[in-house]
py3Dmol code that shows the C-alpha trace and the ligand (Angstrom):
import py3Dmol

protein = """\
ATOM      1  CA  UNK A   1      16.960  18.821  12.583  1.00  0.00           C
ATOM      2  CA  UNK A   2      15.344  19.387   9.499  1.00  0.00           C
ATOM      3  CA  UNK A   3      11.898  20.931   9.534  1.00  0.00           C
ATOM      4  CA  UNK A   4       9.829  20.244   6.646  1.00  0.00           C
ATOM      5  CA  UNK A   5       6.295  21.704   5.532  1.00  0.00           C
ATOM      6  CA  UNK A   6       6.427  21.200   1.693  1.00  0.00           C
ATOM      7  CA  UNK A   7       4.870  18.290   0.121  1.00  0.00           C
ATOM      8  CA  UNK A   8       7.119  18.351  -2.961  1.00  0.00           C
ATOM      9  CA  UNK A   9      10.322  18.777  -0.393  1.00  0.00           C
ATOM     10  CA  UNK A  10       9.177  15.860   1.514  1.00  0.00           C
ATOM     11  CA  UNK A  11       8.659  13.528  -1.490  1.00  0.00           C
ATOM     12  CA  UNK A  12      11.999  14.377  -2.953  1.00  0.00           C
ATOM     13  CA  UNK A  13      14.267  13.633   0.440  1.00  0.00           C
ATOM     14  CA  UNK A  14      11.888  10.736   1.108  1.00  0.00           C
ATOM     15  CA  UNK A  15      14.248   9.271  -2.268  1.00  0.00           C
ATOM     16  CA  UNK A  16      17.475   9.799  -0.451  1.00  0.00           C
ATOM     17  CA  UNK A  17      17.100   9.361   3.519  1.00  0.00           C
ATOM     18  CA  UNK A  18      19.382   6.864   5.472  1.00  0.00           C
ATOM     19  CA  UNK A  19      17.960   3.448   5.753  1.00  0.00           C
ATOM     20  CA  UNK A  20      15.949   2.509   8.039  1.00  0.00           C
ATOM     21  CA  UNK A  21      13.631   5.401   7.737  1.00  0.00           C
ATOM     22  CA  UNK A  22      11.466   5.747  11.040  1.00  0.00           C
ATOM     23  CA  UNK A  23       8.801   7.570  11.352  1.00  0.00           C
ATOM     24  CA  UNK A  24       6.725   8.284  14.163  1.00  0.00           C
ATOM     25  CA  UNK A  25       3.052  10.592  13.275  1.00  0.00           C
ATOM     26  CA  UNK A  26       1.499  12.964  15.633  1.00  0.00           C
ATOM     27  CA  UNK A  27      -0.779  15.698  16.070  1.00  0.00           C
ATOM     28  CA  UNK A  28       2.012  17.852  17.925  1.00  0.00           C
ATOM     29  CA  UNK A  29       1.523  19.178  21.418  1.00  0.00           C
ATOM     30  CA  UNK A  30       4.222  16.791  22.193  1.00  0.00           C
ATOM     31  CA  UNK A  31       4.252  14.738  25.902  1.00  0.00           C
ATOM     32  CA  UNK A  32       6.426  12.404  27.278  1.00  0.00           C
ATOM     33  CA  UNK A  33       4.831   9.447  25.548  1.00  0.00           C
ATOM     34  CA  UNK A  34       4.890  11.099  21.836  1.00  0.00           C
ATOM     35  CA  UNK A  35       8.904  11.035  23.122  1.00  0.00           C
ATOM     36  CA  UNK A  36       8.792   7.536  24.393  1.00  0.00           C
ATOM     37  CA  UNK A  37       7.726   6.749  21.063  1.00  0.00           C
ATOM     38  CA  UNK A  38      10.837   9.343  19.358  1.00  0.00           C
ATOM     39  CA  UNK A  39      13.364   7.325  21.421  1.00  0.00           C
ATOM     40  CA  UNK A  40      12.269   3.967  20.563  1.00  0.00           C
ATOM     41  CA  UNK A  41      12.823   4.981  16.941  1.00  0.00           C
ATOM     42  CA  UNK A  42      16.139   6.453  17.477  1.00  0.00           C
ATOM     43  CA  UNK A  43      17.116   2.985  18.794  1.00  0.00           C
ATOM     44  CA  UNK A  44      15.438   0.885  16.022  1.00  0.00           C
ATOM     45  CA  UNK A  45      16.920   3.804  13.405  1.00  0.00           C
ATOM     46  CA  UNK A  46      20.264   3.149  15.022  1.00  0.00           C
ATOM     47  CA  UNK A  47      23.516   5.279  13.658  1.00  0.00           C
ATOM     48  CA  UNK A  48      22.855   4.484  10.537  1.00  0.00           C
ATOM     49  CA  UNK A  49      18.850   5.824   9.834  1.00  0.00           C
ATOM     50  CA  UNK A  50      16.952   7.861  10.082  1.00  0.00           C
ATOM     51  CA  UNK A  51      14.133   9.135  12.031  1.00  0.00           C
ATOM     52  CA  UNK A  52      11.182  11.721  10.832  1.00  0.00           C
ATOM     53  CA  UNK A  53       8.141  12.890  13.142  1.00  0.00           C
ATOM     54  CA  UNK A  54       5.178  14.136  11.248  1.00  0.00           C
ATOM     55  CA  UNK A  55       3.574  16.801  13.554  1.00  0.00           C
ATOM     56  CA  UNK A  56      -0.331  17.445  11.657  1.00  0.00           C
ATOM     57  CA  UNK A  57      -3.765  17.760  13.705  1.00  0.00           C
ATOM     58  CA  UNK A  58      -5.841  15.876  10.893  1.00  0.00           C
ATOM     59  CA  UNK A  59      -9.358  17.168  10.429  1.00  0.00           C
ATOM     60  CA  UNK A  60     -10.591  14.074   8.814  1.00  0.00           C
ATOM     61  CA  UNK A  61     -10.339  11.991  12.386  1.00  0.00           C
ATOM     62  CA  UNK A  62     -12.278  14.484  13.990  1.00  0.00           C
ATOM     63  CA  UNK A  63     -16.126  14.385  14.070  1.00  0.00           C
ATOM     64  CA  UNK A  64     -18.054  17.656  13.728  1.00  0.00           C
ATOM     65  CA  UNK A  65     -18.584  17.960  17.436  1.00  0.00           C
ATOM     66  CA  UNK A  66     -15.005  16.905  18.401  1.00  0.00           C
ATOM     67  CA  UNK A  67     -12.017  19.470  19.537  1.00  0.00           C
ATOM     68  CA  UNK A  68     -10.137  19.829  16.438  1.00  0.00           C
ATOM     69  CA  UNK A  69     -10.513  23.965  16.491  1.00  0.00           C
ATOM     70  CA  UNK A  70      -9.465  23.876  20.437  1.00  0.00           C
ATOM     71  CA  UNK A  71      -6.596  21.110  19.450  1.00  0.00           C
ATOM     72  CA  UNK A  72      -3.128  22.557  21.330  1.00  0.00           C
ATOM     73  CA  UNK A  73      -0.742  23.242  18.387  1.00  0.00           C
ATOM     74  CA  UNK A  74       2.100  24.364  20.367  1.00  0.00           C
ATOM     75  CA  UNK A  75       4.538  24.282  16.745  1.00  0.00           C
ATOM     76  CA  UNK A  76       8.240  25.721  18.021  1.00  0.00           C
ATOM     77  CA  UNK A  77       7.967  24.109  21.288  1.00  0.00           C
ATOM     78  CA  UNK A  78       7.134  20.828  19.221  1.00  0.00           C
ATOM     79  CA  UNK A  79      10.260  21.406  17.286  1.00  0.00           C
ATOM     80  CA  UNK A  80      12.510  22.131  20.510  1.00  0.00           C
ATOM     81  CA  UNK A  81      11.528  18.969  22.281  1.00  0.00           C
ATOM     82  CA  UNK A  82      12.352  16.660  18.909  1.00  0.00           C
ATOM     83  CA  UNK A  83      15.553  18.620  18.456  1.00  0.00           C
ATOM     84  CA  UNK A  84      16.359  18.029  21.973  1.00  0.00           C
ATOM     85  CA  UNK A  85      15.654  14.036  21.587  1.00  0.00           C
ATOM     86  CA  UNK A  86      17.173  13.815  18.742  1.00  0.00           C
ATOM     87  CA  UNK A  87      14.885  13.301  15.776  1.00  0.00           C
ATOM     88  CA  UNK A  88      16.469  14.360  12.605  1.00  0.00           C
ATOM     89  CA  UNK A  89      12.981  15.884  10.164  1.00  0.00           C
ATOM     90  CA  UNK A  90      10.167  16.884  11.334  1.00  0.00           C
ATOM     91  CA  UNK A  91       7.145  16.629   8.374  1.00  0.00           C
ATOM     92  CA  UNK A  92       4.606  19.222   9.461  1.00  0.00           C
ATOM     93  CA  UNK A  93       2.410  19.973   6.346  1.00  0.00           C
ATOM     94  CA  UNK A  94      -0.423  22.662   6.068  1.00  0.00           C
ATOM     95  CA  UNK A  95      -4.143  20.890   5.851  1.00  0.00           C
ATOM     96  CA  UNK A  96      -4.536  22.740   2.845  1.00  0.00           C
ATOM     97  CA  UNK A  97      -1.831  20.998   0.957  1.00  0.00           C
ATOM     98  CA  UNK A  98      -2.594  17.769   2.681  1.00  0.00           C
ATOM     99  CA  UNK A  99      -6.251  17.633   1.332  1.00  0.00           C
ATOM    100  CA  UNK A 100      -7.654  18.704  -2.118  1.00  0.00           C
ATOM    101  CA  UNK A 101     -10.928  20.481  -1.393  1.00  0.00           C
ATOM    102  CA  UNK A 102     -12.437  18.189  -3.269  1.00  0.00           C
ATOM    103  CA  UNK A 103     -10.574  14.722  -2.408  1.00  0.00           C
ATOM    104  CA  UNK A 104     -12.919  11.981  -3.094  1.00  0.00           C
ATOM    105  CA  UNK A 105     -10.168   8.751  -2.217  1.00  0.00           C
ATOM    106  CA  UNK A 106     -10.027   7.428   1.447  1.00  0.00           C
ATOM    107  CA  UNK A 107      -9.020   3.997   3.087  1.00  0.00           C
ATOM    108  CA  UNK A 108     -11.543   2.104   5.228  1.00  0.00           C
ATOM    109  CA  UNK A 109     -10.668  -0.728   7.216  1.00  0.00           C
ATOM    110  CA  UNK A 110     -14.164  -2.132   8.203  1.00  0.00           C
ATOM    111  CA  UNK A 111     -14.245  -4.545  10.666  1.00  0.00           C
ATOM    112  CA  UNK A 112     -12.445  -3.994  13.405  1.00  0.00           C
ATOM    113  CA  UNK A 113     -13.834  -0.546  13.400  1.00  0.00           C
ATOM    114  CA  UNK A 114     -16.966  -1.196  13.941  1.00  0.00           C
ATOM    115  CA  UNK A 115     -16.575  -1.468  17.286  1.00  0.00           C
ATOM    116  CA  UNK A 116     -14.829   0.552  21.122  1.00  0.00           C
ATOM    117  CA  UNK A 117     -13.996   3.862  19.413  1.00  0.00           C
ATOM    118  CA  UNK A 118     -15.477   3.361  16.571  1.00  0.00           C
ATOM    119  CA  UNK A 119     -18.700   2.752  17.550  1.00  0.00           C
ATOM    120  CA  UNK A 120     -18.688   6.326  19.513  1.00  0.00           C
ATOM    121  CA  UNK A 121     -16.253   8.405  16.510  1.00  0.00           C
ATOM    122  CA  UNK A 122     -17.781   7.025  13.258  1.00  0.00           C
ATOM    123  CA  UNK A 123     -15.285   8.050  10.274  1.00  0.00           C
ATOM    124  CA  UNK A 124     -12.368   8.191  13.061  1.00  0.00           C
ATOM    125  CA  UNK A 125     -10.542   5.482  12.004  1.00  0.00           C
ATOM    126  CA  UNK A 126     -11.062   6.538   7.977  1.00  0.00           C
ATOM    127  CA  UNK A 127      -9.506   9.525   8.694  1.00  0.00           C
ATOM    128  CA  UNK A 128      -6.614   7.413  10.734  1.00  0.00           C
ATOM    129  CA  UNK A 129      -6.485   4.829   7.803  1.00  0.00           C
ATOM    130  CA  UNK A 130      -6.154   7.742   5.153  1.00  0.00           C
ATOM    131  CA  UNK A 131      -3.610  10.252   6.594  1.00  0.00           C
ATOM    132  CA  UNK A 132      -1.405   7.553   8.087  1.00  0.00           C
ATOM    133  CA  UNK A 133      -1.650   6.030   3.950  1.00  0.00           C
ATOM    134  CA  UNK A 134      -0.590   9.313   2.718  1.00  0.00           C
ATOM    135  CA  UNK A 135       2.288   9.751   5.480  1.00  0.00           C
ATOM    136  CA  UNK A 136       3.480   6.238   4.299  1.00  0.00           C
ATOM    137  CA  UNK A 137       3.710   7.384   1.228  1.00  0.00           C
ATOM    138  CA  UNK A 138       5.204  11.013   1.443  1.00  0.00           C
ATOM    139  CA  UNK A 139       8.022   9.653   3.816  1.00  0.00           C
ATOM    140  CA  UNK A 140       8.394   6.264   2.322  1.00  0.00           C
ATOM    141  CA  UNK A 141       9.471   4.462   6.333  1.00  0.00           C
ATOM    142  CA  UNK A 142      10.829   1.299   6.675  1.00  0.00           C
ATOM    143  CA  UNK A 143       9.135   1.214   9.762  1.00  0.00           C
ATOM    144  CA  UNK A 144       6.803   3.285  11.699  1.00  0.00           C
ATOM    145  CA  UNK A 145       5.901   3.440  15.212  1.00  0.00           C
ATOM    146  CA  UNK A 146       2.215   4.056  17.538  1.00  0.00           C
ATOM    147  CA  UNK A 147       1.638   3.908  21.127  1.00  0.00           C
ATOM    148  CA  UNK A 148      -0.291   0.707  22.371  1.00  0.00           C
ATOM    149  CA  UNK A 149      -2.488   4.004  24.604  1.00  0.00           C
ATOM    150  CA  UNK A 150      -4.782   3.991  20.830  1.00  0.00           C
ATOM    151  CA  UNK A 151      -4.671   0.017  21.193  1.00  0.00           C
ATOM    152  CA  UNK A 152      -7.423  -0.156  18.404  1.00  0.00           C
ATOM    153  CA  UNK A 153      -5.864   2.620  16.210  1.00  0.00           C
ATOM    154  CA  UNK A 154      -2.702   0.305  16.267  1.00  0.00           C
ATOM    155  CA  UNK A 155      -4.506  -2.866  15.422  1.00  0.00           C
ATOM    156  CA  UNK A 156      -5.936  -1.366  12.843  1.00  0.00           C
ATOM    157  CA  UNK A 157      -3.221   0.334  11.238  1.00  0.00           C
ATOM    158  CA  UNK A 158      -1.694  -3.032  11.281  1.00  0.00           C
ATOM    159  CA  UNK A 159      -4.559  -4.344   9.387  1.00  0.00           C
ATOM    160  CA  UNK A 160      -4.157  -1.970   6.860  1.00  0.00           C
ATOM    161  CA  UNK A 161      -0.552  -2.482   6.287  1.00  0.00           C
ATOM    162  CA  UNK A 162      -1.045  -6.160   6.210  1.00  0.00           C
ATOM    163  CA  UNK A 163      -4.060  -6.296   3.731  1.00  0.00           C
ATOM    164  CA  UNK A 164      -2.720  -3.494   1.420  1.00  0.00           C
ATOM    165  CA  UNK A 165       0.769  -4.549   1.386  1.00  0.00           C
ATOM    166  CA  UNK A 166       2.426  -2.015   2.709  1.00  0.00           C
ATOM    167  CA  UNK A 167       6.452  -2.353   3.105  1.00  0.00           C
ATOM    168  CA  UNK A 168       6.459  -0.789   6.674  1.00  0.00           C
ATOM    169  CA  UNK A 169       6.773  -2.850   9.810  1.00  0.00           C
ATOM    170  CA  UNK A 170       4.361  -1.118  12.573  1.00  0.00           C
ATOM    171  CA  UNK A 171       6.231  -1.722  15.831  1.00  0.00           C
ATOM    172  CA  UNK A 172       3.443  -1.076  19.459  1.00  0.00           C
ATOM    173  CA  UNK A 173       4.967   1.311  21.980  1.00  0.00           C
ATOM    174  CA  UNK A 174       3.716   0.544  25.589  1.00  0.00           C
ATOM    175  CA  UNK A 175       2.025   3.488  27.271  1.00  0.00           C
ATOM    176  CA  UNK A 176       3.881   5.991  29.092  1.00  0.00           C
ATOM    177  CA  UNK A 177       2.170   7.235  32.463  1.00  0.00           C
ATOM    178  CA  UNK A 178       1.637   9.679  34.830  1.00  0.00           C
ATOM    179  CA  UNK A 179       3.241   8.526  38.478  1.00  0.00           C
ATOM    180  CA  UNK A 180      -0.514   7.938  39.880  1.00  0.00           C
ATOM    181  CA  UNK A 181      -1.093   5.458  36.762  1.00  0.00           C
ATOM    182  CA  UNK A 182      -2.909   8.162  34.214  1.00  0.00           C
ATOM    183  CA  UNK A 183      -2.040   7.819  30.603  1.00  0.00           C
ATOM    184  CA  UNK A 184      -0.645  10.535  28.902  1.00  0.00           C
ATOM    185  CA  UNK A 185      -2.494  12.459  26.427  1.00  0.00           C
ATOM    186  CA  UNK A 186      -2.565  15.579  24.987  1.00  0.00           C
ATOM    187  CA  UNK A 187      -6.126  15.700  26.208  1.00  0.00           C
ATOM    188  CA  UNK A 188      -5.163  16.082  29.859  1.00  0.00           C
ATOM    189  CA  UNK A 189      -5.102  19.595  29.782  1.00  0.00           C
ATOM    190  CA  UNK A 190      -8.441  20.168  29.363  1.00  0.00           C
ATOM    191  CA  UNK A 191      -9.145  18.575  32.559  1.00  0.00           C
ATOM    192  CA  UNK A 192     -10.201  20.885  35.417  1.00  0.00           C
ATOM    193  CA  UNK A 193      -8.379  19.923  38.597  1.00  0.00           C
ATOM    194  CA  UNK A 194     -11.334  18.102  40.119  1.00  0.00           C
ATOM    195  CA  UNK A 195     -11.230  15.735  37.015  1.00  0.00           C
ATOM    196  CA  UNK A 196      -7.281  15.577  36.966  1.00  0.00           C
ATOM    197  CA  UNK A 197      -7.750  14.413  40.751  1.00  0.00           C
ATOM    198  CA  UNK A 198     -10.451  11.783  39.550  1.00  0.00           C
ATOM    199  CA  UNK A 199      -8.854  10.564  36.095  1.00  0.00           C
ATOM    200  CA  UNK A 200      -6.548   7.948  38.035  1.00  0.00           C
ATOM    201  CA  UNK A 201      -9.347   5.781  38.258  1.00  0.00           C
ATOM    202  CA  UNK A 202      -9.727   4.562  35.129  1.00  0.00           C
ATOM    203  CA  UNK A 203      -5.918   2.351  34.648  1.00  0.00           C
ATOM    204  CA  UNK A 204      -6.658   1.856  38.589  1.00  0.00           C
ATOM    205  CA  UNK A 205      -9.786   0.360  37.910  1.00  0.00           C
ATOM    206  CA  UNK A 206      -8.947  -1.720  34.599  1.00  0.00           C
ATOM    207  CA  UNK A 207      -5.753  -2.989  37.017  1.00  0.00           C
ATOM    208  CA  UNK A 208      -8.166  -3.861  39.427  1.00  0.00           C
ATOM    209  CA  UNK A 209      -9.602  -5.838  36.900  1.00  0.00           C
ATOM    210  CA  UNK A 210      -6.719  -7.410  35.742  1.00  0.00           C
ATOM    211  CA  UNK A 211      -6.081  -8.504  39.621  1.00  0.00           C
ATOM    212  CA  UNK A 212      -9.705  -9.891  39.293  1.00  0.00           C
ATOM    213  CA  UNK A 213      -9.616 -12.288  36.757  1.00  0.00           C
ATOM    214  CA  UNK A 214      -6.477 -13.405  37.303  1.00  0.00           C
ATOM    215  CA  UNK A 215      -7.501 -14.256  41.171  1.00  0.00           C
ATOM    216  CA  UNK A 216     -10.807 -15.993  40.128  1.00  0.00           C
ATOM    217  CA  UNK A 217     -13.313 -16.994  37.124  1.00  0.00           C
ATOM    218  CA  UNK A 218     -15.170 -13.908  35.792  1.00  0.00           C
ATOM    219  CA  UNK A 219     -17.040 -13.984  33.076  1.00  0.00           C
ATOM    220  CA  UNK A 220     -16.737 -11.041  30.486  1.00  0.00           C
ATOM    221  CA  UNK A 221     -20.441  -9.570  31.221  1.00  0.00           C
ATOM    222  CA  UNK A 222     -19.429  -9.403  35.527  1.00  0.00           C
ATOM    223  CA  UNK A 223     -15.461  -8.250  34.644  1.00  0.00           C
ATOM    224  CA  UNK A 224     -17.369  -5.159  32.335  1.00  0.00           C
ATOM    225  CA  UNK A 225     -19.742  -4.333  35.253  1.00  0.00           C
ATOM    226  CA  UNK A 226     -16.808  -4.619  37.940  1.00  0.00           C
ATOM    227  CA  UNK A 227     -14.834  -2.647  35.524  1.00  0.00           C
ATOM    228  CA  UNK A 228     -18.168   0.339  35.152  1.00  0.00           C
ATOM    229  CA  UNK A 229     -18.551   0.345  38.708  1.00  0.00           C
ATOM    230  CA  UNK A 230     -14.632   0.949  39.783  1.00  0.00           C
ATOM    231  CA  UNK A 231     -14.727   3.904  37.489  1.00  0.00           C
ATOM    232  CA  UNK A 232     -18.418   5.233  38.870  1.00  0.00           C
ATOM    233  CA  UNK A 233     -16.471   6.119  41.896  1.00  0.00           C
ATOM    234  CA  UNK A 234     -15.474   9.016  40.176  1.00  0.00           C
ATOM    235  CA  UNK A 235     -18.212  11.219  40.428  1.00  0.00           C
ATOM    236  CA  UNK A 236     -17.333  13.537  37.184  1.00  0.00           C
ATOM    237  CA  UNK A 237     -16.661  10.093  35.102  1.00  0.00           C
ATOM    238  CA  UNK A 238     -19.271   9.548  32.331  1.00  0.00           C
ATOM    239  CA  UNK A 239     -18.407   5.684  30.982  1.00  0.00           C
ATOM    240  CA  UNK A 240     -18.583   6.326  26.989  1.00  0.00           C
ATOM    241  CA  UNK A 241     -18.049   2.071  26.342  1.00  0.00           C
ATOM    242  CA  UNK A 242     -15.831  -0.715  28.116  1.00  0.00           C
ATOM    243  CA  UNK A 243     -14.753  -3.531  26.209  1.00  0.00           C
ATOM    244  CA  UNK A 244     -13.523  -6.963  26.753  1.00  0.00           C
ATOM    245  CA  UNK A 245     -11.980  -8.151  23.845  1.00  0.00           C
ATOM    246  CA  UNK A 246      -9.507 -10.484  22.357  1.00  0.00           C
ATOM    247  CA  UNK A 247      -6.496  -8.000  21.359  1.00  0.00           C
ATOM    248  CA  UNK A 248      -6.366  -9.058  17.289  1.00  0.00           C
ATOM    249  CA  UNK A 249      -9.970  -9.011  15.950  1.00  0.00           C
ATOM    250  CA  UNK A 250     -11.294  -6.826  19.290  1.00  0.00           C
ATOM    251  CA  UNK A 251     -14.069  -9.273  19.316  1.00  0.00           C
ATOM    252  CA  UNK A 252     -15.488  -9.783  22.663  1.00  0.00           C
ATOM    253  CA  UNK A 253     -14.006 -12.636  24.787  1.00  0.00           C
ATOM    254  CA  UNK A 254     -13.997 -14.219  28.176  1.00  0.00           C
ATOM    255  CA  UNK A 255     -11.538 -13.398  30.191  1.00  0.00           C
ATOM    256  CA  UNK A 256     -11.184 -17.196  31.193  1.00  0.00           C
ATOM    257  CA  UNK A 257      -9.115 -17.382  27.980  1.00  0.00           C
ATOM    258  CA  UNK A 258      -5.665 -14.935  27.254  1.00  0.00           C
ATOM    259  CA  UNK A 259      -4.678 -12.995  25.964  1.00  0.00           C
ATOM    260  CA  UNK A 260      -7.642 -10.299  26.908  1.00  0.00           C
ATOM    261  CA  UNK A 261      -7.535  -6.660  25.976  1.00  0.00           C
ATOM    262  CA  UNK A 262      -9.541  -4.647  28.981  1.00  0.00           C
ATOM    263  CA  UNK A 263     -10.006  -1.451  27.453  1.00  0.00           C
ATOM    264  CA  UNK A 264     -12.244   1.870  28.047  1.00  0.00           C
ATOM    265  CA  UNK A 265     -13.155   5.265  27.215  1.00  0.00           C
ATOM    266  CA  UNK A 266     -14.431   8.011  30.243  1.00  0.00           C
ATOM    267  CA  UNK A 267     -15.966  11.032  29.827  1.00  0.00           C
ATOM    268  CA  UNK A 268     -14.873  13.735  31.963  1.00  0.00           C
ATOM    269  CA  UNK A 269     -17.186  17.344  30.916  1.00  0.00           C
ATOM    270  CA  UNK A 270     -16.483  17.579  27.588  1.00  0.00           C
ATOM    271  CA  UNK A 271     -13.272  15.363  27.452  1.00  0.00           C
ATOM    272  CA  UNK A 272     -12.622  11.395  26.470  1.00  0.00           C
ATOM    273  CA  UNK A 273     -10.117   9.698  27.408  1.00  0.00           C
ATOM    274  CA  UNK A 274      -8.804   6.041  26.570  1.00  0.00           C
ATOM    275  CA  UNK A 275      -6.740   3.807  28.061  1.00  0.00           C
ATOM    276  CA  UNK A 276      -6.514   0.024  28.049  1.00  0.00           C
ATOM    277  CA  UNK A 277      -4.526  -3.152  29.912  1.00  0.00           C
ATOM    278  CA  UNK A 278      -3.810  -6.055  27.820  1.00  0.00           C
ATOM    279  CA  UNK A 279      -3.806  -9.094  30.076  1.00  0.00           C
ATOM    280  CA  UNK A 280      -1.658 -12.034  28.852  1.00  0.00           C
TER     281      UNK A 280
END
"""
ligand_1 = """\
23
AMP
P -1.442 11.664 18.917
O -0.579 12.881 18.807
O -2.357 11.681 20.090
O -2.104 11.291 17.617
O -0.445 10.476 19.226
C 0.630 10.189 18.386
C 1.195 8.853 18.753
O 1.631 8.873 20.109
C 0.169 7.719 18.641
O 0.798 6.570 18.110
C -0.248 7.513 20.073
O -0.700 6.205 20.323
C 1.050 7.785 20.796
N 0.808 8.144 22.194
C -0.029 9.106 22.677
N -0.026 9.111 24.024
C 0.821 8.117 24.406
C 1.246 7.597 25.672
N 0.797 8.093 26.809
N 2.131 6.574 25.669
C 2.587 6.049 24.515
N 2.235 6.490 23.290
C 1.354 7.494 23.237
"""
view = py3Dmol.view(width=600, height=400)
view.addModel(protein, "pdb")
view.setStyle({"model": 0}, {"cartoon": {"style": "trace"}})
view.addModel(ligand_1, "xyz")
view.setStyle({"model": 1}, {"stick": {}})
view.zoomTo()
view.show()
């Protein structure tokens, strides 16, 4: 496995690689799901391509009061687990060289951020936008894929690659879970073990929504306040926004007509998680 940190080095093999190029970005401190996501592109790569994780913690998606300091960056383990799946470069530039000190170009989607994550992380989804731009066009993929966990990142990363042209096909990876239902994040290890205990609740409570409104008519107001109150039964959940929302434009919807996305963020202390079901 090639490992890659130069800028220059990764625009001059992006000219050569095996086609398909696949390329699966990350911010490192690699799970099971990040792997998930590795394996799917071996498959779509197939003997034949080629497949390149990008391992960078990008400061522009975090806001000031966010964890980006405190972000795991656990590098040679990183490298051992994509070795061991199989990936054949990992791109894993310094922030210095990814970012002029004085860059002054971005790329803003701007409607479908304006709302869920958005609303809560304003300039998140810039900072997605941008880097995932400048990955694009550093590695050159054919295609390139995100887990469905950041449903809203992934809708609007195919947004931006459908409105700007892009020649990559963005392929949804389903989210990978822990065996009592909790998505995987690198964020899970800042829980203390009370909230670890407690974090189940949220996919148990947006399943129990599911069940719901697939049992009887709910309208999108009582499904949100069914939704609120399954996850106030954790004591150390703080609800930061939950959404009912039609899974393209994440406009709000009643459930009475699928597909619906049902989709959250929780507090626990200091640390938000996401996680969403889309009901179809
Ligand atoms: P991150 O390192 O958190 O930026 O995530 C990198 C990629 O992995 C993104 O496309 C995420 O959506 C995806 N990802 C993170 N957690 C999971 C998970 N539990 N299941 C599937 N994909 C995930």
């Amino acid at each position: 496995m090639l490992i890659v940190k130069s800028i220059a080095r990764m625009q001059q093999l992006s000219l050569g690689l095996p086609k398909p190029v696949v390329l699966v970005p990350t911010m490192g401190s690699l799970h099971e799901g990040h792997l998930a996501l590795i394996d799917r592109a071996k498959k779509l790569a197939g003997r034949k391509g080629f497949t390149v994780a990008t391992i960078f913690v990008n400061p522009a998606q975090f806001g000031p009061k966010e964890d980006f300091q405190k972000y795991p960056r656990p590098f040679k383990r990183d490298c051992r687990l994509l070795q061991n799946r199989g990936c054949d470069l990992v791109f894993a530039p310094a922030v210095e060289n990814m970012y002029e000190p004085d860059a002054s170009v971005t790329v803003t989607e701007s409607q479908l951020q304006t709302v869920m994550c958005g609303v809560s992380r304003p300039g998140h989804f810039t900072g997605v936008c941008t880097i995932v731009t400048k990955l694009f066009l550093l590695v050159q993929p054919d295609l390139a894929i995100f887990g469905e966990k950041d449903f809203q990142q992934l809708t609007i990363l195919r947004r931006m690659v459908r409105d700007l042209n892009f020649p990559v096909g963005i392929i949804g990876h389903p989210t990978v879970r822990e065996s009592d239902g909790l998505a995987l994040s690198s964020r899970n290890v800042y829980l203390s073990p009370e909230e670890r205990r407690q974090a189940p609740l949220i996919h148990q409570a947006l399943r129990e929504a599911e069940k719901e409104l697939r049992r009887q008519s709910v309208s999108r107001s009582a499904l949100e306040n069914f939704i609120r109150r399954q996850i106030g039964q954790a004591p150390a959940a703080r609800v930061d926004y939950v959404a009912v929302v039609d899974p393209e434009t994440l406009l709000a919807k009643e459930p009475s007509q699928l597909p619906v996305l049902l989709a959250t963020a929780v507090f626990f202390g200091t640390t938000r998680l996401i996680d969403n079901v889309l009901v179809k």
